[in-house]
C-alpha positions in Angstrom: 23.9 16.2 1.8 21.0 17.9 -0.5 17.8 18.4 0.4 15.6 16.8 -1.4 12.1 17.1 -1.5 10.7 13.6 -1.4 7.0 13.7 -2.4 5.0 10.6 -2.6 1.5 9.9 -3.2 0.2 8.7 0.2 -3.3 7.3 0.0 -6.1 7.2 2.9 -8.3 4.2 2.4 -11.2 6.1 1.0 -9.0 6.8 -2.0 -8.1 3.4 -1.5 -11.5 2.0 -1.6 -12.3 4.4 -4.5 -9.5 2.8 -6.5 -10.7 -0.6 -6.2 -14.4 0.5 -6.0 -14.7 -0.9 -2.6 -16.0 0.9 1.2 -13.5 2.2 3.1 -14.1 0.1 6.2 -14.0 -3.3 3.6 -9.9 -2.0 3.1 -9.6 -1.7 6.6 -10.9 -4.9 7.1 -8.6 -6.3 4.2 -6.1 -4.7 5.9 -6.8 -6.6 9.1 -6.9 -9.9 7.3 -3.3 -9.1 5.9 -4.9 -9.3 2.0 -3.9 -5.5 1.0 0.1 -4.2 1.6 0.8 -2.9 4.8 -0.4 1.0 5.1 2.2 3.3 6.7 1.6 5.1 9.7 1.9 8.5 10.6 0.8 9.6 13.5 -2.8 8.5 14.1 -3.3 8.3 10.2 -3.3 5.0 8.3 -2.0 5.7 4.4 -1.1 3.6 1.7 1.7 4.5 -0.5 0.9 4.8 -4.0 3.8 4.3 -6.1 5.8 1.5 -4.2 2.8 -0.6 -2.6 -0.9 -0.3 -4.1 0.3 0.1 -8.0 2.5 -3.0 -7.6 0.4 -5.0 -5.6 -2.4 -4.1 -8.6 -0.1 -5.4 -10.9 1.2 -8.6 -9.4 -2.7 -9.3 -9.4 -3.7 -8.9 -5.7 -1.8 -11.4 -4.2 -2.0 -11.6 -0.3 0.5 -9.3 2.0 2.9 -12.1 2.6 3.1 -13.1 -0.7 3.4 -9.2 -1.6 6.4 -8.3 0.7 8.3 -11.3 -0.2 8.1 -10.5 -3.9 9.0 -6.8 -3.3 12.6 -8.1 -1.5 13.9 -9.9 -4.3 13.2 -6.3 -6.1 14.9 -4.8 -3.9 17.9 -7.2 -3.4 18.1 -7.5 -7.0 
């Protein structure tokens, strides 16, 4: 087995909010109302990955977290 290093951008939602030019406590509140993808936890932190969630979900054109995670199986299952 190697060791890779796996480095992803993990985003808090000030960097969020600064993205989308919104306050950090309107993405928690998206968050809440299941409108933004689903942040990652890690330990008491809330982050939002980057890469695999908040630049797709951008592209796709916003859509709701449902809507978002369904979308991102058929990706995944090809």
């Amino acid at each position: 087995m190697s060791n890779l290093a796996v480095t992803e951008k993990l985003l808090t939602a000030k960097e969020v909010g600064q993205m989308l030019s919104l306050s950090k406590r309107q993405i928690f509140r998206l968050n809440s109302s299941g409108k933004i993808p689903a942040p990652v936890r890690i330990g008491g932190s809330v982050r939002w990955r980057l890469e695999r969630d908040i630049l797709p979900w951008l592209t796709m054109g916003c859509p709701d977290r449902r809507t978002f995670e369904a979308s991102q199986e058929v990706v995944d299952n090809g």
